[in-house]
C-alpha positions as CSV (number, residue, x, y, z in Angstrom):
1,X,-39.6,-31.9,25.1
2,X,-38.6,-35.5,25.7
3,X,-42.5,-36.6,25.3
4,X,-43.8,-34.6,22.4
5,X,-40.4,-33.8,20.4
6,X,-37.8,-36.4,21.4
7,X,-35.4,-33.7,21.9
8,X,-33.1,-33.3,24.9
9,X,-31.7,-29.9,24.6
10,X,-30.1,-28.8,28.0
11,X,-29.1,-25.7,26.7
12,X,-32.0,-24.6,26.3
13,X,-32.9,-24.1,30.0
14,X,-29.9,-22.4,30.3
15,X,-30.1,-20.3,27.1
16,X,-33.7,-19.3,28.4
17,X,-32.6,-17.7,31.7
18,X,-31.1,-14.6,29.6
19,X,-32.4,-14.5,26.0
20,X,-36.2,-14.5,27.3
21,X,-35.8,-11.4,29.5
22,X,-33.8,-9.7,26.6
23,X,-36.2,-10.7,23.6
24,X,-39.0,-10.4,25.7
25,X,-38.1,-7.8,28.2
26,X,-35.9,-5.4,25.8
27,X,-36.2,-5.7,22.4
28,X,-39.8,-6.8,21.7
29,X,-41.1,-3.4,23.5
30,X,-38.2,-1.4,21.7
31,X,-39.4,-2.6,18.1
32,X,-43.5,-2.3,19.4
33,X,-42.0,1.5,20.3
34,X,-40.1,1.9,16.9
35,X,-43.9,0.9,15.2
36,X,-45.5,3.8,16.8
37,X,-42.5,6.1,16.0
38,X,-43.1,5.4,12.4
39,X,-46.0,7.3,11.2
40,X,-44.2,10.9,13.2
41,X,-40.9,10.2,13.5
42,X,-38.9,7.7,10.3
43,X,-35.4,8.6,12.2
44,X,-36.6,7.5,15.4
45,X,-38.3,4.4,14.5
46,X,-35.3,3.4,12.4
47,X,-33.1,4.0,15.4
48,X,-35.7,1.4,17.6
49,X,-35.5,-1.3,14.8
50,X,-31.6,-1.1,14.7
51,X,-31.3,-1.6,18.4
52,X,-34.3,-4.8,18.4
53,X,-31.7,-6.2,15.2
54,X,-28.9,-5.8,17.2
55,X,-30.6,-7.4,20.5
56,X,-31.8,-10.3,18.4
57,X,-28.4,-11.2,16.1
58,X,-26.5,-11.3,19.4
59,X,-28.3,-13.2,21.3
60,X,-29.0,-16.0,18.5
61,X,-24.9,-16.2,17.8
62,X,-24.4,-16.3,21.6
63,X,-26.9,-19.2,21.7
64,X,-25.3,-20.5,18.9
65,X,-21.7,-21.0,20.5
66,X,-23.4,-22.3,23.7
67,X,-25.1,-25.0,21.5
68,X,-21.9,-26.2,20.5
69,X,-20.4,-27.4,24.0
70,X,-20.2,-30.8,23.3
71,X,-22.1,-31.5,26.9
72,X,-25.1,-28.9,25.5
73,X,-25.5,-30.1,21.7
74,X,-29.1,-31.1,21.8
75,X,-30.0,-35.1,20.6
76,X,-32.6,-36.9,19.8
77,X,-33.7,-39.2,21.8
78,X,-36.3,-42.1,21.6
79,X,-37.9,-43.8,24.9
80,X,-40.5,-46.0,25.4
81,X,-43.4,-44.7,28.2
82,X,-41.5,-46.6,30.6
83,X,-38.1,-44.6,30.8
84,X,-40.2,-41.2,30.0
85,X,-41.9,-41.7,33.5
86,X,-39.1,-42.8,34.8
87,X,-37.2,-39.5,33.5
88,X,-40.9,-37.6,35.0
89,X,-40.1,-39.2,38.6
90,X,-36.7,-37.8,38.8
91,X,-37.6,-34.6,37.0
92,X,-40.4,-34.3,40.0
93,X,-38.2,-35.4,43.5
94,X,-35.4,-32.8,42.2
95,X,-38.5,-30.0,42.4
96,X,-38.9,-31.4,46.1
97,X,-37.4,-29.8,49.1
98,X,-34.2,-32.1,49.6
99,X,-34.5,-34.8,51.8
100,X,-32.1,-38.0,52.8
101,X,-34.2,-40.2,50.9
102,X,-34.1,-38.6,47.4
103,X,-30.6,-39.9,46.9
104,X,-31.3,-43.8,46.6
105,X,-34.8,-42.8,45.2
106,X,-32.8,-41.2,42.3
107,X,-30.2,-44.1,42.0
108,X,-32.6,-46.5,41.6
109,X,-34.6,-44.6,38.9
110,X,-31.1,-44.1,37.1
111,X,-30.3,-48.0,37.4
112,X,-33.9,-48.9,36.0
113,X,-33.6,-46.3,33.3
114,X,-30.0,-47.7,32.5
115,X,-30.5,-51.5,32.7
116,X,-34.3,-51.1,31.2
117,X,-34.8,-54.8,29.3
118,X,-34.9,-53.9,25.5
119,X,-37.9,-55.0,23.7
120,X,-38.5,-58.7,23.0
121,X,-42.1,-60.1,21.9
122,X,-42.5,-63.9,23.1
123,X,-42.9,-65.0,19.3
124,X,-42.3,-63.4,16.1
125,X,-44.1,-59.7,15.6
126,X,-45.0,-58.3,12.4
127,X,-45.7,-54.3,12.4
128,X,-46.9,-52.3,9.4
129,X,-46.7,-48.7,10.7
130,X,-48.6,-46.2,8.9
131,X,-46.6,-44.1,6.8
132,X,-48.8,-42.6,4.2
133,X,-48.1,-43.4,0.6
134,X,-44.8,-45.9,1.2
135,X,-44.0,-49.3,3.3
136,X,-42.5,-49.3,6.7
137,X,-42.3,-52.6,8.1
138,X,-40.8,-54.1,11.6
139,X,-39.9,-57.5,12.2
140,X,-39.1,-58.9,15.5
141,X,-38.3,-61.9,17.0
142,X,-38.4,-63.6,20.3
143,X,-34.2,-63.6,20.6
144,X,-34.8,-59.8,19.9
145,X,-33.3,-59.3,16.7
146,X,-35.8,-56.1,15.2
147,X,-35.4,-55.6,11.2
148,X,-36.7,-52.5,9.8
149,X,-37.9,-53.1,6.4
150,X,-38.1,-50.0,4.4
151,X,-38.9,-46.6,6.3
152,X,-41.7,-44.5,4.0
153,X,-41.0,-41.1,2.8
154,X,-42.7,-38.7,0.5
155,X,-41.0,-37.9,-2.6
156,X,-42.0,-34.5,-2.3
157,X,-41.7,-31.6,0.5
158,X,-40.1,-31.3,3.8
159,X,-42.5,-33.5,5.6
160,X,-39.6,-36.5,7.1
161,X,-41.5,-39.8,7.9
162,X,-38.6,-41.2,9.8
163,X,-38.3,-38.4,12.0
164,X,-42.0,-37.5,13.0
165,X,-43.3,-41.1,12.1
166,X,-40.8,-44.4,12.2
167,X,-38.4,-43.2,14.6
168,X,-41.0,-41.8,17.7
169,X,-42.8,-45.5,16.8
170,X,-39.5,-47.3,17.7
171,X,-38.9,-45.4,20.9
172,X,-42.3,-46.3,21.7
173,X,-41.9,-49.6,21.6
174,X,-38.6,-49.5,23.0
175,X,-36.6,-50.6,20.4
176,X,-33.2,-49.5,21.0
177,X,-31.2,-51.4,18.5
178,X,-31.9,-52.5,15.1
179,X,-30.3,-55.9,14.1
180,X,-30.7,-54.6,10.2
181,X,-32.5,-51.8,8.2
182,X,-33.2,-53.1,4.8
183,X,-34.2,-51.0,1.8
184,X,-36.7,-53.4,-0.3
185,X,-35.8,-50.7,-3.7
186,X,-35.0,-47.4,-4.5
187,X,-38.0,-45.4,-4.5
188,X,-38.7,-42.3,-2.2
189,X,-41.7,-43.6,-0.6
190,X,-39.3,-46.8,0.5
191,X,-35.7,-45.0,0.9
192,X,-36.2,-41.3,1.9
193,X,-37.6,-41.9,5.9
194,X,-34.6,-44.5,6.5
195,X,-32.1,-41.4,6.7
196,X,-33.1,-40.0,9.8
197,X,-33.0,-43.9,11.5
198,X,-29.8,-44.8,10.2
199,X,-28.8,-41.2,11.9
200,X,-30.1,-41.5,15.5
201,X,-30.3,-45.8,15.7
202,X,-27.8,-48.6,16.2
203,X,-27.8,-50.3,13.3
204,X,-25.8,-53.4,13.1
205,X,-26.2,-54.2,9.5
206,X,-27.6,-52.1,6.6
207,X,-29.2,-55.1,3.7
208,X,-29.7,-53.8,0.1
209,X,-29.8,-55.5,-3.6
210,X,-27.7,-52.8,-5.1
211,X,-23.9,-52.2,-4.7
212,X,-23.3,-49.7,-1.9
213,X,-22.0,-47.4,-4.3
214,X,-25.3,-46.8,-6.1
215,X,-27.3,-45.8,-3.0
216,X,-29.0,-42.7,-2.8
217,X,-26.1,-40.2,-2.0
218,X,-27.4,-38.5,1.1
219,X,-28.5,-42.2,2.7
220,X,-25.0,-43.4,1.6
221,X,-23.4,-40.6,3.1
222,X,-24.8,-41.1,6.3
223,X,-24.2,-45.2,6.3
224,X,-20.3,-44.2,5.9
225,X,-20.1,-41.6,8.8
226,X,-21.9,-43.6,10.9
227,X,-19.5,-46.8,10.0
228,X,-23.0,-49.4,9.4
229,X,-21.4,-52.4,7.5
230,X,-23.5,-52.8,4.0
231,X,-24.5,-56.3,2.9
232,X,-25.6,-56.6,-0.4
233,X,-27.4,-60.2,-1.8
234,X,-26.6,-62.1,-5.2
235,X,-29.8,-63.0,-7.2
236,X,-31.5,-65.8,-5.9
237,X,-32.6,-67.1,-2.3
238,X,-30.5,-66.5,0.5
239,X,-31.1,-68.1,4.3
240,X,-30.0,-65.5,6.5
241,X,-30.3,-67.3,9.6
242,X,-31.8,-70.9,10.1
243,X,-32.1,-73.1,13.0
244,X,-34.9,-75.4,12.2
245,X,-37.5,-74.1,13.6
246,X,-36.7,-70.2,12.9
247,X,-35.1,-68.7,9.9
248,X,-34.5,-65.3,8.3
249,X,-34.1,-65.5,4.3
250,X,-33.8,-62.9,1.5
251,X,-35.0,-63.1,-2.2
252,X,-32.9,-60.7,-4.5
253,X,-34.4,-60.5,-8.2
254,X,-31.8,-59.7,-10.8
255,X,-30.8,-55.8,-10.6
256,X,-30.7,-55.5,-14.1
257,X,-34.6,-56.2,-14.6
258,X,-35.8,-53.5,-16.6
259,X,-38.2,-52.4,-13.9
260,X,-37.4,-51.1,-10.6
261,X,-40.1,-52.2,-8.5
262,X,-39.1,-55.9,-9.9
263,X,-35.5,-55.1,-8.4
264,X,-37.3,-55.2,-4.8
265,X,-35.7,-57.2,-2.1
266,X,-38.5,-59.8,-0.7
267,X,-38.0,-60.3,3.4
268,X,-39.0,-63.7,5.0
269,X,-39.2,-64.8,8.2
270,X,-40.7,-67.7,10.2
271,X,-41.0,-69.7,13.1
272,X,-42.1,-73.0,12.6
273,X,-45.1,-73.2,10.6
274,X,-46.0,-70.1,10.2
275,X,-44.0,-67.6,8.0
276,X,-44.1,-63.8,7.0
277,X,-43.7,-63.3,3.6
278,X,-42.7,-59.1,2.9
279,X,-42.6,-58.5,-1.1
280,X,-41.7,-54.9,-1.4
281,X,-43.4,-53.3,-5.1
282,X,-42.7,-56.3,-7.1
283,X,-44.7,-56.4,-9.9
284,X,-45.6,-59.3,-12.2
285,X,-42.2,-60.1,-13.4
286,X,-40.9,-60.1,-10.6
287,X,-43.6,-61.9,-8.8
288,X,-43.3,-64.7,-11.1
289,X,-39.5,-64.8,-10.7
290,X,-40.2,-64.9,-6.7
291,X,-42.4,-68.4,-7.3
292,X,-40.3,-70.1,-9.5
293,X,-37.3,-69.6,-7.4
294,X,-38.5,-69.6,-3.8
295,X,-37.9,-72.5,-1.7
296,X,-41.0,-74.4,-0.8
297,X,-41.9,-72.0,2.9
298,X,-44.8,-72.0,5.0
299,X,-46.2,-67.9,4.3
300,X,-49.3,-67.3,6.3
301,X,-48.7,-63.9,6.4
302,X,-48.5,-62.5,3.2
303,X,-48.0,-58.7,2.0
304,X,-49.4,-57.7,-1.1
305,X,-47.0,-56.5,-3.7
306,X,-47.2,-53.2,-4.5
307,X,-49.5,-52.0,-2.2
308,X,-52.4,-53.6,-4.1
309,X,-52.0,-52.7,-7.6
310,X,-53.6,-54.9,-10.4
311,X,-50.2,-55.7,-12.3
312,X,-49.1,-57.8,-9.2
313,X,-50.4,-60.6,-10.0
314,X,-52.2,-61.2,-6.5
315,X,-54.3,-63.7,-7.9
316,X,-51.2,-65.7,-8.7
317,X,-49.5,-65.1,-5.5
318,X,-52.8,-66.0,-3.5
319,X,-53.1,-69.0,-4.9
320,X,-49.4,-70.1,-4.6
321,X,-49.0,-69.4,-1.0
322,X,-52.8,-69.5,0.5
323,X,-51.6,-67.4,3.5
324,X,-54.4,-66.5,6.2
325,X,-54.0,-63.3,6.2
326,X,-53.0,-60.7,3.9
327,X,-52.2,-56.6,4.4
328,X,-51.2,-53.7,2.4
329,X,-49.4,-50.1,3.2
330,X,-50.8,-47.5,1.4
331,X,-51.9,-43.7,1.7
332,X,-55.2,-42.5,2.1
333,X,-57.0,-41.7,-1.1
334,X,-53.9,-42.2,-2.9
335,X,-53.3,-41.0,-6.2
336,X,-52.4,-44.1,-7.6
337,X,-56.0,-45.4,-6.6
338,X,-53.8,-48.3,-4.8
339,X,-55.4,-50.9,-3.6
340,X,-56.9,-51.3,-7.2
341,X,-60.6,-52.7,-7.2
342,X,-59.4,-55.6,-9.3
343,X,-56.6,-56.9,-6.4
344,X,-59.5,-56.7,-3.7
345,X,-62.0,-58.9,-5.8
346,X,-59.1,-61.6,-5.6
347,X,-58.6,-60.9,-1.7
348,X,-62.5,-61.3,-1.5
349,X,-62.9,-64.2,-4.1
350,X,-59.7,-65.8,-1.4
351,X,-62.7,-65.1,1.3
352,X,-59.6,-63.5,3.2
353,X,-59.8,-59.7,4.9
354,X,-57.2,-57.3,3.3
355,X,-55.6,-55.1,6.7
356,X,-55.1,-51.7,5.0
357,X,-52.6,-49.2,6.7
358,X,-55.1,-46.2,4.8
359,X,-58.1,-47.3,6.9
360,X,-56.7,-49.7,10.2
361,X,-53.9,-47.3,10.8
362,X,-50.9,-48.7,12.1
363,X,-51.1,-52.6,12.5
364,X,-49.9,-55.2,14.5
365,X,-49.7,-59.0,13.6
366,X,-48.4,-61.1,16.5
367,X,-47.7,-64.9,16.6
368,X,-49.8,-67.0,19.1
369,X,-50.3,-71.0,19.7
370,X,-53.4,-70.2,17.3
371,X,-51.4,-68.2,14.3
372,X,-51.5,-64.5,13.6
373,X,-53.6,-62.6,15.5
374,X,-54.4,-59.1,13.6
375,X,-54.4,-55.6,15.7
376,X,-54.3,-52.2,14.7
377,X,-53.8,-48.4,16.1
378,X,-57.4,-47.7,16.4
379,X,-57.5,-50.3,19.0
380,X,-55.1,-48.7,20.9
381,X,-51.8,-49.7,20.2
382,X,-49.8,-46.8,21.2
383,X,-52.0,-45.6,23.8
C-alpha cells in the first residue's frame, strides 16, 4: 500500500479480519442465492437481497467509526526507496519466528528510518516533472532549500496531478519539506495539483503575485487550515536570498496587466555563473517587461515561456539571455499545438536542443564543474 498507493491505512488489516468473511463468506452467496430465486420465487429473492443490504450497510458504518480512531485514520504518506525497504525489512523480521536478535535489528531500522538525511543535491538541481498539459518545476539547492514551482493540473475531470503525479515524485526523491511552493499564475494547469501538496507537505512559505485573498478558494482554504504563511511580491525584482555566489530572486509583473499569463511570477536562481531562469506563461508583454526590468544575471538555463507558443517572443528572449540550454513543459499532442513550429525554428536557428516534457518525459538538469548536464525519465531516473 505504502509502495504503489502511498497510503498507510492500519485499519484496514484490522477491518479485513471480519468484513471479508461476512461480504465474502455471507452475503455475497446470499445475494448469488437471491439471483437464482428470482425467475421462481420474487418474495424469496427479495427477502435474500434485503439481508445482503443489510450485511453490507453495517459493515461499511462499522468500518466507518473504526476509521475515525485517531490512531487508525489512514495518511498519506510519501518515502523515498530507501525508507520503503527499510519499512519491507521490518515488515519481514516481524513474519519471522521471534528471536533475541530481532529487537536491536528493529531499533536500528526505526533509527535509520527516523534520522534518514533529507534530500540535498551537491549543487543546484533543476527538475521539470511531467505533468501533462501544465508546469511543475522543483528547485533545489545544495543547503537543501526545495521550491516547488507550480504543481500541473487539468482543468477538467477528476484526474489530480498532485496526488498521482507531484506528490509520489517528491517522496521519491525524498523530499520531505518544501522551503516554498510558488504559484507562477492562476491557471488550472498551474494551480489545481498544488492542493493536494500543500495538504500532505511541510511547507514553510507559500509565494504568490496576488493578495491571499484572491486565491483560488479551495487552495486558499487549505493554506489557512494548514497555517502556511503567504508572501506576496510588489512589481518589480525581488532578491529573495543572496550571498554572492548563490541567490534566489523573484520577478512580479504588474497584476493589473490585462492578460493573465503576463501576471506570471518568473523564478530565478543561481550559483555563481550559472543561473536558472523559470518564466511561467508569460507572453510578449510580459516578456518584454521581464528584460527591461531584470537585473543584469547569468541564465543558462532558460524555460521557454508558455510552453513554446509563438506570442512569447522566444526569439527575443533567446537572444537576450543566450542560455545553453533551453526546456519546455507541455502535454502530448496538445491541443494548443504547443510547442508551435515557429518557437522551435528560433531554438534551432539558436543551434540549441529544446528538452520537451511531451517527448523526454520527466527531466532532470543538474549543476556540475562543466554546467548543466541534461537527463530525463527514459534514462531511468526513477528507476
Amino acid at each position: 500500500m505504502l509502495w504503489h498507493f502511498h497510503l498507510f491505512a492500519p485499519a484496514g488489516l484490522l477491518i479485513n479480519l471480519w468484513a471479508v468473511p461476512l461480504i465474502g463468506g455471507l452475503a455475497i452467496p446470499v445475494g448469488l442465492a437471491g439471483l437464482l430465486l428470482a425467475p421462481v420465487w420474487q418474495d424469496g429473492a427479495a427477502l435474500c437481497f434485503r439481508f445482503t443490504a443489510i450485511i453490507v450497510d453495517q459493515t461499511l458504518k462499522f468500518s466507518e467509526h473504526i476509521l475515525d480512531l485517531p490512531i487508525l485514520i489512514p495518511r498519506q504518506i510519501y518515502q523515498p526507496v530507501s525508507s520503503l525497504l527499510c519499512i519491507t525489512l521490518m515488515a519481514g523480521i516481524l513474519l519471522l519466528p521471534w528471536r533475541k536478535w530481532h529487537i536491536p535489528v528493529l531499533l536500528t531500522l526505526l533509527l535509520a528510518l527516523w534520522f534518514w538525511p533529507a534530500s540535498r543535491p551537491e549543487q543546484l538541481r533543476v527538475m521539470a516533472l511531467s505533468v501533462g498539459q501544465g508546469d511543475a518545476l522543483l528547485v533545489s539547492d545544495a543547503r537543501g532549500h526545495h521550491y516547488l514551482i507550480d504543481g500541473g493540473g487539468m482543468p477538467r475531470g477528476t484526474f489530480d496531478t498532485g496526488e498521482r503525479l507531484v506528490a509520489p515524485a517528491l517522496g521519491r526523491l525524498g523530499i520531505k519539506q518544501i522551503t516554498a511552493v510558488v504559484l507562477s499564475h492562476d491557471h488550472p494547469d498551474h494551480r489545481n495539483g498544488l492542493l493536494h501538496i500543500v495538504k500532505h507537505f511541510p511547507v514553510q512559505e507559500f509565494w504568490c503575485g496576488m493578495p491571499e485573498s484572491a486565491l483560488w478558494p479551495p487552495l486558499r482554504k487549505q493554506i489557512i487550515n494548514r497555517h502556511i504563511p503567504v508572501r506576496t511580491f510588489k512589481s518589480g525584482w525581488s532578491s529573495v536570498e543572496y550571498t554572492g555566489t548563490d541567490e534566489i530572486a523573484i520577478f512580479a509583473p504588474p497584476q493589473t496587466m490585462a492578460s493573465v499569463n503576463d501576471r506570471s511570477l518568473v523564478f530565478y536562481a543561481r550559483h555563481k555563473h550559472e543561473g536558472v531562469l523559470l518564466t511561467g506563461d508569460l507572453e510578449s508583454n510580459g516578456v518584454r517587461h521581464l528584460l527591461c526590468i531584470m537585473p543584469k544575471r547569468p541564465v543558462t538555463l532558460l524555460k521557454l515561456p508558455h510552453h513554446g507558443s509563438r506570442y512569447s517572443d522566444a526569439d527575443l528572449i533567446l537572444e537576450h539571455f543566450a542560455p545553453s540550454i533551453v526546456f519546455t513543459s507541455l502535454g502530448h499532442n496538445n491541443s494548443f499545438g504547443f510547442p508551435h513550429r515557429e518557437t522551435m525554428e528560433i531554438v534551432a536557428e539558436k543551434q540549441l536542443t529544446l528538452w520537451r516534457t511531451d517527448l523526454h518525459g520527466t527531466l532532470l538538469f543538474e549543476l556540475t564543474h562543466t554546467g548543466w548536464q541534461a537527463r530525463s525519465w527514459q534514462s531511468g531516473l526513477f528507476h
